[in-house]
C-alpha positions in Angstrom: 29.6 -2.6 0.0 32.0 -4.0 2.6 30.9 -7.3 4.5 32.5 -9.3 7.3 32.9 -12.9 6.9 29.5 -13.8 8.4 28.3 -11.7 5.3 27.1 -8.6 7.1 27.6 -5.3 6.0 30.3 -3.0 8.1 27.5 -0.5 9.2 25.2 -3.3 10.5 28.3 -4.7 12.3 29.1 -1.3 13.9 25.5 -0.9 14.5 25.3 -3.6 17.2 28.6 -2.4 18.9 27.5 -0.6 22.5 30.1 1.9 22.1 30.4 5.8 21.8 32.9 5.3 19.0 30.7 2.6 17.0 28.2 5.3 17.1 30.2 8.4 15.9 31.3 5.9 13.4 27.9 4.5 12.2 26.8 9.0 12.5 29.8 9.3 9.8 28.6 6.3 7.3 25.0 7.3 6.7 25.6 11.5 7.6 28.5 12.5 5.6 29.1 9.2 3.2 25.2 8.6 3.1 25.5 4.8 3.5 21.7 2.9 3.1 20.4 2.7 6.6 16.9 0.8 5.8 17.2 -1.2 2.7 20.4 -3.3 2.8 19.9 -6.2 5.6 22.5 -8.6 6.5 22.4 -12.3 6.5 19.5 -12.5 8.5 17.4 -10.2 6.8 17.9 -6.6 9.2 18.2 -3.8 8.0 21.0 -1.4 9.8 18.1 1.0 11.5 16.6 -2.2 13.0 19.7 -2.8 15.0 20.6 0.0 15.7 17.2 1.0 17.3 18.0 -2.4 19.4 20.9 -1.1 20.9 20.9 1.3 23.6 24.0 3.4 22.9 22.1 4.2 19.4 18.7 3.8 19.5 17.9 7.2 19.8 20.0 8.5 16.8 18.6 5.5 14.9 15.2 6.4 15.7 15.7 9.8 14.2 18.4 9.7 11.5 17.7 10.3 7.6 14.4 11.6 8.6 12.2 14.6 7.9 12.8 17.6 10.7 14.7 15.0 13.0 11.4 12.5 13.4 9.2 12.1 10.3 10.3 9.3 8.2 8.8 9.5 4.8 7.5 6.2 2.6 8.9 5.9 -1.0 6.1 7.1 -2.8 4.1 10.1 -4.4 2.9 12.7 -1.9 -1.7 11.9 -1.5 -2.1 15.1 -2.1 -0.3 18.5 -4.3 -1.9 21.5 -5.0 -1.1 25.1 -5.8 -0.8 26.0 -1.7 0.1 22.8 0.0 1.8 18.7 -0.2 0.0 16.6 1.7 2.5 13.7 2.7 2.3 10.4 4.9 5.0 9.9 7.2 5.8 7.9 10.6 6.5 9.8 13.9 9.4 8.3 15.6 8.4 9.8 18.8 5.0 9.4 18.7 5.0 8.0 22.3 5.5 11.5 23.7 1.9 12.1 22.1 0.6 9.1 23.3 1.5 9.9 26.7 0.4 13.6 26.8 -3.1 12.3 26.2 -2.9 10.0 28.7 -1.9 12.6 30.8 -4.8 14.3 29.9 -7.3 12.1 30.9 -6.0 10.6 34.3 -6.7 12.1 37.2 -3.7 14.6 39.6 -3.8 12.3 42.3 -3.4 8.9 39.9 -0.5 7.7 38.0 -2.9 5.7 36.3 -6.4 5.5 34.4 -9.3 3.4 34.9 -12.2 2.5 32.5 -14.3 5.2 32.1 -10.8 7.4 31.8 -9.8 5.0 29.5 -12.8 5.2 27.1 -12.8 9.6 27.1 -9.4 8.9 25.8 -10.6 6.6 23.6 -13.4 8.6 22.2 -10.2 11.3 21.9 -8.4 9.3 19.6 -11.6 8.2 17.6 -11.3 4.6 18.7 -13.9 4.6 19.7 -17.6 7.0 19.1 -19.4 9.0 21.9 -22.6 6.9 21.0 -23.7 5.0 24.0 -24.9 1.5 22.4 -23.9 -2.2 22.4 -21.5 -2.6 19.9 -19.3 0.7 20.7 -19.4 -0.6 24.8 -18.3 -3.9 23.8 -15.9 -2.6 21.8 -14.5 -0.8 24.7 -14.6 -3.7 27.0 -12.6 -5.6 24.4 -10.2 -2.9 24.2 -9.6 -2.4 27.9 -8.8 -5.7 28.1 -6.0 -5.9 25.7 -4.5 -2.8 27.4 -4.5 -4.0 30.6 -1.4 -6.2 30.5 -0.8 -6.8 34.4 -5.1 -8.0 34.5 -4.9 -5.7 37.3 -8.0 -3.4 36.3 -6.1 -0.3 35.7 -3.9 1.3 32.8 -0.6 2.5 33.6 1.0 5.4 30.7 3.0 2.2 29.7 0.5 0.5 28.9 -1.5 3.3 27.4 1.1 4.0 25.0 2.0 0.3 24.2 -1.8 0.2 23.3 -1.6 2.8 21.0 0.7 2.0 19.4 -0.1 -1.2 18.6 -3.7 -0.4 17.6 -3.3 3.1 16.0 0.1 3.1 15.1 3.0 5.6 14.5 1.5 6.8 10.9 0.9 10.5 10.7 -0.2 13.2 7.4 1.7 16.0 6.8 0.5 19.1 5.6 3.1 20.9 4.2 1.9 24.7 3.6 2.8 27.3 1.3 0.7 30.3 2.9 1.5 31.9 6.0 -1.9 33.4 6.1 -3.5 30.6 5.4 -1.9 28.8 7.9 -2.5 30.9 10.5 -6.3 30.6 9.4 -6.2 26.9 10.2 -4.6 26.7 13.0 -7.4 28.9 14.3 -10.0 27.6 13.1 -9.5 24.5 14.9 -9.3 26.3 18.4 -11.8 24.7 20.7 -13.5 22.3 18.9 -13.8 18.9 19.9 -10.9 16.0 18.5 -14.0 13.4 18.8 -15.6 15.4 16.0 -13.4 17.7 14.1 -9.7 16.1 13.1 -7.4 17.9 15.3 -3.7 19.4 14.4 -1.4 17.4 16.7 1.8 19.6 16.3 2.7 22.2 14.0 6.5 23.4 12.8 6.6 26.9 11.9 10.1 27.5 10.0 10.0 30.6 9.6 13.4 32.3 8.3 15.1 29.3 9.0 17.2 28.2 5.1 18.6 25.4 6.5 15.9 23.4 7.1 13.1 25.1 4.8 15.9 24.4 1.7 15.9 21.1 2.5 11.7 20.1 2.0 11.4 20.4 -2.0 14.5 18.1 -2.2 13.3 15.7 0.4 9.4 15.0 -0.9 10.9 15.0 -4.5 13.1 12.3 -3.5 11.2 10.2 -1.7 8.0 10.1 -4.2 11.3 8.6 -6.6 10.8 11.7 -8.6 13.5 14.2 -8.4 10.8 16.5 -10.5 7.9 15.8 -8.8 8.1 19.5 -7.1 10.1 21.0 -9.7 8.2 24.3 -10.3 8.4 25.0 -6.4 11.1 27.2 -4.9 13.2 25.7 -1.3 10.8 28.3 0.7 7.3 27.3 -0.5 6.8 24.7 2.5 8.2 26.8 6.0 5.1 25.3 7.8 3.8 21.7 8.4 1.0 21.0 10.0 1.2 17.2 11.7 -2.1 15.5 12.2 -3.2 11.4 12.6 -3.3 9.1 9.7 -6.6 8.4 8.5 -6.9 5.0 6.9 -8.7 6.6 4.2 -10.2 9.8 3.1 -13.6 10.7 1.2 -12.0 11.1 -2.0 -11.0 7.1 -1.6 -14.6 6.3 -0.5 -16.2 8.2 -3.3 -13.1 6.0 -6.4 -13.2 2.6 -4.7 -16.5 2.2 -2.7 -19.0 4.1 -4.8 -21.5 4.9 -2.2 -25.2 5.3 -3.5 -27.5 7.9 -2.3 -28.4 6.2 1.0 -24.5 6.0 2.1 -24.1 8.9 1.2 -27.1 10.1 3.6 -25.4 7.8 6.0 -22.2 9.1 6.4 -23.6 12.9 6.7 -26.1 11.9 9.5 -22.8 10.2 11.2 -21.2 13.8 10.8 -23.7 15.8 12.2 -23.6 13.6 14.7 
């Protein structure tokens, strides 16, 4: 690859131009040549995303190029989950702020362009920060997270500081549930209608692709390659995957509980009084 005398590579040097032109020329390197965006860095250790995303002529391309339908970057790695009907893949959201601040606009008030505590915890309890349960250890764990979020000590959380939160405690990290089966997606989706986030996960967003080759073509290609095994989905055809279902991250799921943490009878009795719960 081309470096400069400083011994940075030419994207990363057009990366930190503020120009129209450095961009359509930094668009050209990684979309039609497909120079590496995220794993060279220059002398300083940055990668050319990283800059980009600092510079305000490209930070929105940056946030969204080389990824999966225009926001979903996907790890190098296996997919957690395959099965006859479905992928189940981790990815990040690079715009999960505007989520962020739709449930903060959820919780505050008409008349308010802020929250205050009590709005603060339901929104809490929505993103399963926090539990419903009324005790001393979930209150003080509120407390402790008001505080952090409430930057400006001024007793009030603004959507800035919401998201900033967020994003910060919970992250950008979402699972993708890629989905063979119209019919069974349709099934999920309602199934889900009207129940409660602080108990049942919730579906954040959904893509239906429908008809649509030139993005549906694109999916079998995409996992394969990123779990660094361009067979990894070779018995699917482009059109198994149309729909995606996009819901939060957990840090682990009960099939990692059962494997690492061999829970005896009495955990077990636990955790299934906590669900019914």
């Amino acid at each position: 690859e081309g470096r400069n005398a400083e011994g940075s590579p030419l994207l990363h040097v057009a990366a930190a131009l503020d120009s129209k032109e450095a961009l359509g020329f930094c668009k050209f390197l990684v979309d039609e040549i497909g120079v590496d965006f995220d794993t060279i860095t220059d002398e300083v250790g940055r990668t050319a995303r990283q800059i980009a995303e600092g510079n305000a002529t490209m930070s929105a391309w940056a946030k969204s190029a080389c990824t999966f339908l225009d926001r979903y970057r996907l790890p190098k790695g296996p997919p957690i989950h395959i099965s006859a009907t479905c992928v189940v893949i981790k990815a990040e959201d690079t715009k999960m702020e505007e989520f962020y601040e739709e449930r903060f606009d959820k919780h505050k008030t008409a008349d308010s362009s802020d929250i205050g505590k009590s709005e603060f915890l339901e929104a809490l309890q929505d993103l399963i920060l926090v539990t419903v349960k009324n005790n001393d250890k979930n209150d003080s764990l509120a407390d402790q997270y008001f505080k952090k979020a409430d930057m400006d000590k001024n007793g009030r959380i603004s959507k800035k500081e919401f998201v900033h939160f967020c994003l910060g405690e919970i992250g950008q990290n979402v699972a993708l549930k890629l989905m063979r089966k119209n019919d069974q997606f349709k099934r999920e989706l309602e199934g889900r209608k009207g129940l409660d986030s602080k108990y049942v996960m919730r579906v954040i967003r959904y893509h239906d692709l429908g008809e649509d080759d030139s993005v549906a073509t694109l999916i079998v290609p995409f996992i394969s390659y990123n779990a660094g095994n361009p067979n990894a989905l070779k018995d699917c055809k482009p059109d198994y995957y149309r729909r995606v279902l996009v819901m939060p991250f957990g840090d682990r799921n009960l099939d990692t509980i059962y494997r690492s943490e061999r829970p005896d009878t009495n955990a077990v009795r636990s955790i299934m009084k906590q669900v019914g719960e």
